[in-house]
C-alpha positions as a printed Julia matrix, in Angstrom:
60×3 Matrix{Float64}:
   7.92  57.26  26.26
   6.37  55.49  23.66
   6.43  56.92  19.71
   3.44  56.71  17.6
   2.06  57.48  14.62
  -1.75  57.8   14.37
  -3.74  56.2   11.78
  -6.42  58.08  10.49
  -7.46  61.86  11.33
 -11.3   61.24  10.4
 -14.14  60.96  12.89
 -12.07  58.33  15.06
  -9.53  60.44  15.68
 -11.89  63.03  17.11
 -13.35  60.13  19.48
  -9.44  59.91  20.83
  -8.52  63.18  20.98
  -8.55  63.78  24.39
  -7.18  60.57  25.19
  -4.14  60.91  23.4
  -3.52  64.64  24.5
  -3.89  63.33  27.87
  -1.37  60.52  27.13
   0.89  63.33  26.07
   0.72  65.36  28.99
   1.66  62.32  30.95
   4.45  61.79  28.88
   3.65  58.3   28.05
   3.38  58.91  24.34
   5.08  60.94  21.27
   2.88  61.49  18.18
   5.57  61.38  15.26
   2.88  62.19  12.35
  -0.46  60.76  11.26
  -1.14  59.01   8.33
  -4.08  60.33   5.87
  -4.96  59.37   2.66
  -6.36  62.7    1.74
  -3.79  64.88   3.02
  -5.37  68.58   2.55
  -3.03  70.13   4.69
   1.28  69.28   6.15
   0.13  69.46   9.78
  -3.09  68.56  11.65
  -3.29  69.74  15.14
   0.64  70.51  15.84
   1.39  66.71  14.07
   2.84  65.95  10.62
   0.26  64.55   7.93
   1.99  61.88   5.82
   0.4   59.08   3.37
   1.04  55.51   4.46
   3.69  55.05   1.58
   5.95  57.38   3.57
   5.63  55.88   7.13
   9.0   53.98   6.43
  11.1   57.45   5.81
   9.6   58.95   9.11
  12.46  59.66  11.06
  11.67  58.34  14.98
């Protein structure tokens, strides 16, 4: 299983969605957190909402 962090929740996120909760199901992928500049809010559908300065402390 592969770990990822998304990049983005905007628009092109929404276009993936499904996708990557499909992926999930499968069990081929792990979303760690995603990465917003304008973080309104700690979690975004289930994940963790970081900046992109933090992506280094994200523990994996």
């Amino acid at each position: 299983m592969k770990k990822c962090i998304l990049w983005g929740m905007g628009e092109g996120y929404e276009g993936i969605h499904h996708s990557v909760r499909l992926e999930i199901l499968k069990k081929n992928i792990s979303i760690i957190a995603i990465v917003s500049k304008d973080i309104i809010t700690d979690n975004y559908d289930g994940y963790k909402v970081i900046k992109k300065r933090r992506i280094k402390r994200v523990s994996i």
